[in-house]
C-alpha positions in Angstrom: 22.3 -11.2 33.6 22.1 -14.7 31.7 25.7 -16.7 31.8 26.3 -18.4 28.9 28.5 -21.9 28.0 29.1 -24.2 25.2 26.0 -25.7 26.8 23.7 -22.8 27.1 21.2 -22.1 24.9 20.1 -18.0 24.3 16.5 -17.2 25.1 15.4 -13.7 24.2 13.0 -13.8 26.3 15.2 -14.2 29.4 14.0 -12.6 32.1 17.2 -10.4 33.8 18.4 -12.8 36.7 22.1 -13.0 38.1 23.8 -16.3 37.3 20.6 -17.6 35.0 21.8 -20.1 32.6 19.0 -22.0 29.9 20.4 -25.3 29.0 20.3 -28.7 26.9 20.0 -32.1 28.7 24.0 -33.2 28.8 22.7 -36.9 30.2 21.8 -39.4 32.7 24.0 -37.4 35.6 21.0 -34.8 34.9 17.8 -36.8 35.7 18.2 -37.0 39.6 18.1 -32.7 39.7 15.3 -32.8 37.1 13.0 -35.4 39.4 13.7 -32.8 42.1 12.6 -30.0 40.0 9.5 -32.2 38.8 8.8 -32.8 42.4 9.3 -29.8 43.6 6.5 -28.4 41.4 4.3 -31.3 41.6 4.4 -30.3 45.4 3.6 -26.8 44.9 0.2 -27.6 43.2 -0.9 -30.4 46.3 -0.4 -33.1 43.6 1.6 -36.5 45.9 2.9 -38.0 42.9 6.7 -37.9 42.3 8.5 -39.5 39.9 12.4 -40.8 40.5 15.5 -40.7 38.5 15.3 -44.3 37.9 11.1 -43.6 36.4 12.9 -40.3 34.3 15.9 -43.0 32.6 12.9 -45.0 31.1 11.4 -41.8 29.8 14.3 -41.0 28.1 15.4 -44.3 26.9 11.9 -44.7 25.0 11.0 -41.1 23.5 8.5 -41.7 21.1 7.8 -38.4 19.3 10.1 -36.0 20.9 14.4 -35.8 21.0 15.6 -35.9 24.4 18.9 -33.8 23.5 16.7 -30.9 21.3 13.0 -30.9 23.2 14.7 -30.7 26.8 15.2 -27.4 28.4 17.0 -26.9 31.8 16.8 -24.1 33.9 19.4 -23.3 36.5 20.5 -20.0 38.6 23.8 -20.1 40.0 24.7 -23.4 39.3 21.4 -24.8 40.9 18.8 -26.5 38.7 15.3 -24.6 39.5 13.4 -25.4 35.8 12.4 -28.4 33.3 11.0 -28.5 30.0 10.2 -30.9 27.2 7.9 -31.1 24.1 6.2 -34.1 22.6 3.6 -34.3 20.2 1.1 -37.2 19.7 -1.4 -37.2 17.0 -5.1 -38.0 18.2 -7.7 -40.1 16.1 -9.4 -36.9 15.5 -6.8 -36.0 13.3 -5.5 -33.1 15.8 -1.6 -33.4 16.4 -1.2 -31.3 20.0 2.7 -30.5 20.6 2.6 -30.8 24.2 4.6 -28.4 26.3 5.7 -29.8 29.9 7.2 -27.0 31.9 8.4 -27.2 35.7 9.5 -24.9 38.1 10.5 -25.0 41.9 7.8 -23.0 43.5 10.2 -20.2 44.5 11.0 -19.1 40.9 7.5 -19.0 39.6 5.9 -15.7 38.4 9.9 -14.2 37.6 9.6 -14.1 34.0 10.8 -18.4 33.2 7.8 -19.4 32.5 7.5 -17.1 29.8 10.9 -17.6 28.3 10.2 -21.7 28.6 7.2 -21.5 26.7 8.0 -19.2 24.2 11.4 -21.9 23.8 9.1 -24.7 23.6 6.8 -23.3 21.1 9.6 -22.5 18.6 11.2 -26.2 19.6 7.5 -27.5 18.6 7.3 -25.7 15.3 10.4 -27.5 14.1 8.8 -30.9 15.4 5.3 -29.8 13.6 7.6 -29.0 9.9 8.8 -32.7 9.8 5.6 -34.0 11.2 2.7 -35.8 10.1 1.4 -33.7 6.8 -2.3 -32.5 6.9 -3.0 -33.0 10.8 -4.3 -30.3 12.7 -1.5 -29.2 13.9 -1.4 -27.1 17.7 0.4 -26.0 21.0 -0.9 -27.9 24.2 -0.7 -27.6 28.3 -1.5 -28.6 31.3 -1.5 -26.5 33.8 -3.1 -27.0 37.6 -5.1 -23.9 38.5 -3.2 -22.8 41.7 -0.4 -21.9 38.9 -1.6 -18.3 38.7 1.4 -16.9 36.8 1.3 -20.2 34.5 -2.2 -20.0 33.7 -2.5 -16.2 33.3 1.1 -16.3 31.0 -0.8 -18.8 28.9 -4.1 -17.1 28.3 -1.8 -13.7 27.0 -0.1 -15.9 24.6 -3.7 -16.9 23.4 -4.3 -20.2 24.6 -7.8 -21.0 25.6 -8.8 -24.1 28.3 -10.3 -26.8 26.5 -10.8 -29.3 29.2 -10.7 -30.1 32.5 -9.4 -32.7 34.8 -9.7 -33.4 38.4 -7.2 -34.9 40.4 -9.0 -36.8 43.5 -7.9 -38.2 46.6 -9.4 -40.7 49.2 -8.6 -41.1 52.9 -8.6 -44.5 54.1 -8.7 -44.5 57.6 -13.0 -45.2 57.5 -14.9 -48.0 56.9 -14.8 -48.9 53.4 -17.6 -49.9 51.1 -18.5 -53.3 49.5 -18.7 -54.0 45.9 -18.9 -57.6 45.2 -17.7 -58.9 41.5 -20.1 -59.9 39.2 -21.3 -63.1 38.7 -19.1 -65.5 36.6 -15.7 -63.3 37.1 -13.3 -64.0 39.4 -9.6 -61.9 40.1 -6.4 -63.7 39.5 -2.9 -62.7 40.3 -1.4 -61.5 36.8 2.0 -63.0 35.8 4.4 -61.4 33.1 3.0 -63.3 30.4 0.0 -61.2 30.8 1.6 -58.1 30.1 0.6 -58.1 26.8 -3.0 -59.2 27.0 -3.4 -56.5 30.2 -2.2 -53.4 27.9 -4.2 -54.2 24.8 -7.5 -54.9 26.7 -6.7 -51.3 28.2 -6.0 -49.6 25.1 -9.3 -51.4 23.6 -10.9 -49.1 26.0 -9.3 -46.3 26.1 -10.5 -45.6 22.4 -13.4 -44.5 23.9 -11.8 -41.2 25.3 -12.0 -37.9 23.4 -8.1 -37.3 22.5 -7.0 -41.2 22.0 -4.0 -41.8 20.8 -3.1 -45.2 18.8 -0.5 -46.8 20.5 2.9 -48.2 19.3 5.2 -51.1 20.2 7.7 -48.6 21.8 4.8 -47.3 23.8 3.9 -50.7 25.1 7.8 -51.3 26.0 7.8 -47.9 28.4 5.3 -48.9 30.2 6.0 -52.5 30.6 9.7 -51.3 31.7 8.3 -48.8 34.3 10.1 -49.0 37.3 7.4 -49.3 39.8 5.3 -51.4 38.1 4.2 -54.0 40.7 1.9 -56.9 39.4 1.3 -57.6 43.3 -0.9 -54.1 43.2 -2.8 -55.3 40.3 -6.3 -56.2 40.3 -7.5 -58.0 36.8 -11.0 -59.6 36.5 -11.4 -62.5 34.4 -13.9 -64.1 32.1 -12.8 -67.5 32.1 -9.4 -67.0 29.6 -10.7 -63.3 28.9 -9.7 -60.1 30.5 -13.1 -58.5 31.6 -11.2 -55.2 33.2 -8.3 -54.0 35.5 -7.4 -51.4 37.8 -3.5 -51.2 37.9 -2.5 -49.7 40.9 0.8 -48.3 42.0 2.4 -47.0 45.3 4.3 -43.7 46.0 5.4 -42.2 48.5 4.2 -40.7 51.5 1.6 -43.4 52.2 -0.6 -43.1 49.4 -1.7 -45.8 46.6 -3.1 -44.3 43.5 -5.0 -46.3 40.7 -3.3 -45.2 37.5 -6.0 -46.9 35.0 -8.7 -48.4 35.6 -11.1 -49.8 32.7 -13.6 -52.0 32.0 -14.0 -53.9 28.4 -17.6 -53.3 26.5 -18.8 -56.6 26.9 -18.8 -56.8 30.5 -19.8 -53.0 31.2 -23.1 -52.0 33.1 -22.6 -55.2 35.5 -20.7 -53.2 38.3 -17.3 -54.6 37.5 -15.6 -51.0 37.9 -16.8 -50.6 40.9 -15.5 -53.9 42.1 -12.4 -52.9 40.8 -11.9 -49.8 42.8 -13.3 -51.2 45.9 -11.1 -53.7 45.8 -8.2 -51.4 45.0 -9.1 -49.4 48.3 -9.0 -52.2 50.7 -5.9 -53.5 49.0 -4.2 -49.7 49.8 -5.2 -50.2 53.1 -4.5 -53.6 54.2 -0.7 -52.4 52.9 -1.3 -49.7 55.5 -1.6 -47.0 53.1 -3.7 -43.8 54.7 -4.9 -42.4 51.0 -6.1 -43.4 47.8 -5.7 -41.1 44.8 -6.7 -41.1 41.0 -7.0 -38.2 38.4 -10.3 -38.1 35.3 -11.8 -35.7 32.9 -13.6 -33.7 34.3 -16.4 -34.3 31.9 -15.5 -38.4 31.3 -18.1 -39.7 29.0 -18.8 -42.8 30.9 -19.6 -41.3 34.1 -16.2 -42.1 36.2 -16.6 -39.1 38.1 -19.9 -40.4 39.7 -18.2 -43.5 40.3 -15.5 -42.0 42.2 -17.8 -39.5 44.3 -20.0 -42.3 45.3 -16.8 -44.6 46.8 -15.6 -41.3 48.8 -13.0 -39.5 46.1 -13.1 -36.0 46.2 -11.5 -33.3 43.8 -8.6 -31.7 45.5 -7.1 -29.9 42.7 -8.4 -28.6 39.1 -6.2 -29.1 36.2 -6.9 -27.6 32.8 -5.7 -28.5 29.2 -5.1 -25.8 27.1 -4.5 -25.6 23.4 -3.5 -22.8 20.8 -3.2 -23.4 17.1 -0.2 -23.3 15.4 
């Protein structure tokens, strides 16, 4: 049976387990259990990124449509912290407002009945966001789920969610002989400096207004990523047009031995010349001269400017299958 504290939080949903406790964040001395909970999962599903307790402090310190203390849900049994789960909602140019639902578990306590109670938790923790929300948007429940989380995915579709896109998460080995992909003519890569910061992220979001569930971004946005602790200017390849930014690829490094490019975009003007390309060649040889033995990315599934192809045809292959799923509210 549940055991409950002035911290505890009642789930009716709660499946019958000795010494299971749901709980609110109580603070920083929480993050390094939740990182191991977030990796832990991540693991399960063959996905190499991990995130630290130092990454999770710079989530929390720049929330940005969610309460850290209210939309947080731990999970522990006997003392031991086996579950995470927050709730966020953006609101897309479309007009839709997806409250998204980010559940973890440590692969050992999947398909027990949490996942179930989380959600359900979440949902009702989303309704109250929705209430003081943005008026007239389209309001609706959203996760992502990676398909080798049977008891996940099958939970959601009972609850009446439906998959509404796809995304592959892709990985490279780089222990071959890599490709060539010259830049264009007239650009030329130069190290960034901090003073580009700036100038980096808005050329970025200038393109990612191209993709289907864009979201306009805001000043508190900008500061969590520019505060992100791995962020390594020295793993950054930016092409420019004389003082212009023609297109980026930032790259970061986790671990294991693996370098993953975590955006990678190309502004209108100098599209169709092979400057992408460039980009992620480049990335891969600079993965491998650090002696990194993989290269990893994630895309939609169906990306509208054909980044799939570009990946396939520099050696990326899909290794896992995530879909986004949505309910309305």
């Amino acid at each position: 049976m549940a055991i409950h504290n002035s911290f505890s939080i009642v789930l009716p949903e709660a499946p019958a387990i000795p010494g299971l406790v749901f709980r609110h964040f109580r603070g920083a001395a929480d993050l390094p259990g939740i990182a191991g909970v977030i990796n832990a999962n991540l693991a399960a599903d063959r996905n190499s990124e991990r995130i630290t307790a130092e990454g999770l402090a710079n989530i929390y310190a720049h929330p940005i449509h969610w309460d850290p203390q209210q939309d947080t849900l731990l999970v522990e049994v006997d003392g031991t912290l086996v579950g995470y789960a927050n709730t966020e909602w953006r609101e897309e140019d479309d007009g839709a407002c997806p409250h998204f639902i980010h559940l973890h578990l440590v692969p050992e306590w999947r398909g027990r009945g949490l996942e179930l109670a989380m959600q359900r938790h979440m949902e009702r923790r989303a309704r109250v966001a929705a209430a003081a929300g943005p008026n007239g948007a389209r309001h609706c429940f959203a996760s992502m789920v990676p398909e080798t989380w049977h008891a996940r995915a099958g939970m959601l579709l009972a609850l009446g969610y439906a998959p509404m896109r796809y995304y592959f998460e892709m990985q490279r080995p780089l222990d071959d002989d890599l490709p060539e992909a010259p830049l264009p003519a007239g650009l030329a890569l130069r190290p960034p400096l901090p003073e580009h910061y700036r100038a980096i992220w808005e050329a970025g979001e200038e393109c990612f207004r191209d993709q289907r569930d864009h979201v306009a971004p805001s000043e508190e946005s900008y500061r969590a990523w520019v505060e992100t602790p791995d962020l390594d200017l020295n793993l950054w390849l930016v092409a420019w047009d004389g003082d212009q930014i023609a297109g980026a690829a930032i790259n970061v490094v986790h671990e294991g031995a693996w370098g993953e490019t975590d955006d990678l975009f190309v502004r209108r003007p100098w599209r169709k010349r092979g400057l992408g390309r460039a980009l992620l060649v480049g990335s891969l040889h600079l993965f491998k001269a650090l002696g990194l033995t993989t290269a990893g990315l994630g895309v939609d599934a169906e990306n509208l400017s054909g980044a799939l192809r570009l990946y396939e045809s520099v050696g990326f292959r899909p290794y896992q299958r995530v879909a986004s799923y949505r309910k309305p509210m």
